[in-house]
N, C-alpha and C positions, 0 to 999 in steps of 0.2 A: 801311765803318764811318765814319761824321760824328764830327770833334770837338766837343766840345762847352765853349764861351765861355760866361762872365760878362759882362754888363756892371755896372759900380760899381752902380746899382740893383738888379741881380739879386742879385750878392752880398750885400749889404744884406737882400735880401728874404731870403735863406736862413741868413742871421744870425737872422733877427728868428724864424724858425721854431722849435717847441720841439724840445727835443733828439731827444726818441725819432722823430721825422718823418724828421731827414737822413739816417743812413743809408739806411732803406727810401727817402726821393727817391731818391738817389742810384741807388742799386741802378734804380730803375724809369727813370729816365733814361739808361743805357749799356744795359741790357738793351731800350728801346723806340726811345726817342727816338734815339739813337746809330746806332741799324741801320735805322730806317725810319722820317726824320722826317714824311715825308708822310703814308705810311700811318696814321699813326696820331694824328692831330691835324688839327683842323676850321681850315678858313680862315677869317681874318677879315674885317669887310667896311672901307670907308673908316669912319674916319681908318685907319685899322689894316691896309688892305690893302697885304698883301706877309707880312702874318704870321702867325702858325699858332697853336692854344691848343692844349695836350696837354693831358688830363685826367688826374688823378689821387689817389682819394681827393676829399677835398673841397677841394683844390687846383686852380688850374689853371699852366701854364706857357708864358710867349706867350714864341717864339723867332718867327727868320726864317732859313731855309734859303739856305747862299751853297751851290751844287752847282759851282761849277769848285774851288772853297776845300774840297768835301766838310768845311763845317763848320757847323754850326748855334750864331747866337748868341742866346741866352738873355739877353731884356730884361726880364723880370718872374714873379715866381712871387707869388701870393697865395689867398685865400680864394674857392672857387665862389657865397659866399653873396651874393646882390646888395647886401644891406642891410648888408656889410660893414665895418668902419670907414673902412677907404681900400681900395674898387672898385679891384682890379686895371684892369681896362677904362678906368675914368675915368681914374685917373692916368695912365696911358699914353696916351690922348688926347691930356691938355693935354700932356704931353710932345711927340707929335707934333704938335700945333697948333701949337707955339712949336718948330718944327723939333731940339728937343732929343734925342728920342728916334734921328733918322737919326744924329745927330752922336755917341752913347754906342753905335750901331752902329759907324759908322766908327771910332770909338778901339779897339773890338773888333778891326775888323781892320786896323790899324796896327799893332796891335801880334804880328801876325804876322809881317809885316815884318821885326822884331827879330827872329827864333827865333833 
């Protein structure tokens, strides 16, 4: 079984969710995501390769699998609709164009470090 991270984005993103959605996420991410992050989530391609989108509902969920760390960190949840107000995809983009997004990886796992 993968742990499963936040990064401050991600948490954010799951704030910004309406109430009746979290728990059911939740539940679908330790029951999918948690036991078989690859199985079950498409790879991305550049800017975004190295990361994975899990679908759910009309959500999707872009993490990136550490396998010696058995942890998967969670950088973004949003809407599957393109024409969404703020494209999961894009923003994370310019996240990784502006090297931001490796850097909200790495505080993810820094903060393992502390356990």
């Amino acid at each position: 079984m993968y742990e499963l991270k936040f990064t401050a984005a991600a948490v954010a993103d799951v704030k910004a969710l309406p109430r009746k959605l979290k728990a059911p996420l939740k539940r679908a991410l330790r029951q999918k995501l948690a036991l078989d992050p690859a199985g079950c989530a498409c790879e991305l391609t550049e800017p975004l390769s190295g990361f994975r989108s899990f679908h759910w509902r009309d959500y999707r969920v872009v993490f990136r699998i550490f396998e010696e760390q058995k942890l998967v960190a969670v950088v973004g949840i949003g809407q599957r609709a393109p024409q969404s107000r703020s494209n999961l995809y894009r923003r994370l983009e310019a996240l990784a164009e502006q090297g931001k997004l490796a850097a909200d990886v790495l505080a993810v796992l820094r903060k393992l470090g502390g356990r």
